[in-house]
N, C-alpha and C positions, 0 to 999 in steps of 0.2 A: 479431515477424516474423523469420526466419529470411533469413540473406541469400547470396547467392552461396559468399563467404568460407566460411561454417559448414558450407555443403555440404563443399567443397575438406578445410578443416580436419578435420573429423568422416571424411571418405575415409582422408585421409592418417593419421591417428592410427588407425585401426584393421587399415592394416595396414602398420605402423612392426613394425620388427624384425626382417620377415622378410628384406631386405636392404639392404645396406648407409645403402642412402636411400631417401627417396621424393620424388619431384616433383609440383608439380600441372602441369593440362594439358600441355605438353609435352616432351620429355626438353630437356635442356641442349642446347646445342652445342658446349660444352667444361665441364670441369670444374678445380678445381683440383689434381685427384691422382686417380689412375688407381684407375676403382672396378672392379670383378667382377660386380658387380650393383648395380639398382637397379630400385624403381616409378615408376610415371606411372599419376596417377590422374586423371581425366577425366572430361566428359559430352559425348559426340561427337553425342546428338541434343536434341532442343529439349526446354528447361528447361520442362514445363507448368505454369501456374496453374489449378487446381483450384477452386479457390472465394475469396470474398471475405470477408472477417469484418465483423465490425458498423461498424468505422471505417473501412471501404472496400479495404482493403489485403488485401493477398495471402497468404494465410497456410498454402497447403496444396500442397506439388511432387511432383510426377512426372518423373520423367527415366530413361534409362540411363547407370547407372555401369561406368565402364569401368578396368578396371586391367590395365596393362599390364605382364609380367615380362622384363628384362631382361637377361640374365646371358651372361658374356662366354665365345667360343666359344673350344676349347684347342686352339690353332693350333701345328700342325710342319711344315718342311719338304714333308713326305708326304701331309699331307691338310689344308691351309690354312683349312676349316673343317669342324671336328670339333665337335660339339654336344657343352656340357659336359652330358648326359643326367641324371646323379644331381643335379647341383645346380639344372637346370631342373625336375626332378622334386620335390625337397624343396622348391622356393619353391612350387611350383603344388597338390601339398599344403597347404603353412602356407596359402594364402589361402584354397583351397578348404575348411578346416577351421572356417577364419572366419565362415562363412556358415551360419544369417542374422548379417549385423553389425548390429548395434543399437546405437546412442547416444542421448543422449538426445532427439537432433533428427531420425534418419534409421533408416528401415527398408530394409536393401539383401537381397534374396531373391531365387531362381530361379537363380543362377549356373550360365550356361555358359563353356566353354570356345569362342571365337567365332573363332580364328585361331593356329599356329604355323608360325614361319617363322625363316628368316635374314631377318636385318635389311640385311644389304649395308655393315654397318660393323663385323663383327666380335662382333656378340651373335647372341643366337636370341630372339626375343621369345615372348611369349604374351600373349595377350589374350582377358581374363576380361571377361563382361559380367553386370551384374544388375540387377532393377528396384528404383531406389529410390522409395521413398515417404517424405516427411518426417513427423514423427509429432503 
C-alpha cells in the first residue's frame, strides 16, 4: 500500500535540483539562510481511493499534484519588485520538462501552468498543477 509519505517523497524527489530546495505541503516561515529559490510540493484537493485490493485496503489514488515555484524577486530602490523573469523561466522549464514524472509509485501527467503572481513577500510564485495517478 502506498502511503501519504510516498506520495510527498516521490513529489519532492523528482523535482529536487531544480532549486535550491524543496518542501512538502507548505513553504517555511523561516529558514535558516537566505534561499533564491525553492519548491512546495502539494495535494490542495482530495486524496481519492479508487478501489480496494483483496485485503480490504486501499491501494489505488488520485489526486492533484501541485508544485509550487518560488524564486526571489530582484528588488532596487526603483522598482521594489522586479520579477527575476530568466530564473522564473528556467525553473518553470526544468519542471515542465519533467513531465510525465514517473516513479515507481506515481504517474503525474497533464501539466498546467494554474497561476503566476507576486507572492506579497518578495518572490513570484508559479503554480504547476497535474493529475496524479499511483501506479
Amino acid at each position: 500500500m502506498i502511503s501519504i509519505k510516498t506520495l510527498y517523497d516521490d513529489m519532492g524527489k523528482a523535482v529536487q535540483g531544480i532549486c535550491k530546495r524543496v518542501y512538502p505541503r507548505n513553504r517555511p516561515k523561516s529558514v535558516d539562510s537566505r534561499l533564491d529559490s525553492y519548491i512546495v510540493v502539494s495535494f490542495p484537493s482530495f486524496i481519492y481511493n479508487n478501489e480496494i485490493d483483496d485485503k480490504g485496503s486501499y491501494n489505488d489514488y488520485s489526486t492533484i499534484a501541485q508544485i509550487e515555484i518560488y524564486v526571489r524577486d530582484k528588488n532596487d530602490a526603483k522598482n521594489p519588485n522586479l520579477i527575476n523573469i530568466s530564473d522564473v523561466d528556467k525553473a518553470v522549464k526544468e519542471v515542465m520538462e519533467r513531465f510525465p514524472i514517473s516513479t515507481d509509485n506515481i504517474l503525474v501527467t497533464s501539466p498546467q501552468i494554474t497561476l503566476q503572481t507576486d507572492d506579497g513577500n518578495g518572490f513570484s510564485v508559479t503554480i504547476i498543477q497535474g493529475k496524479l495517478r499511483t501506479k
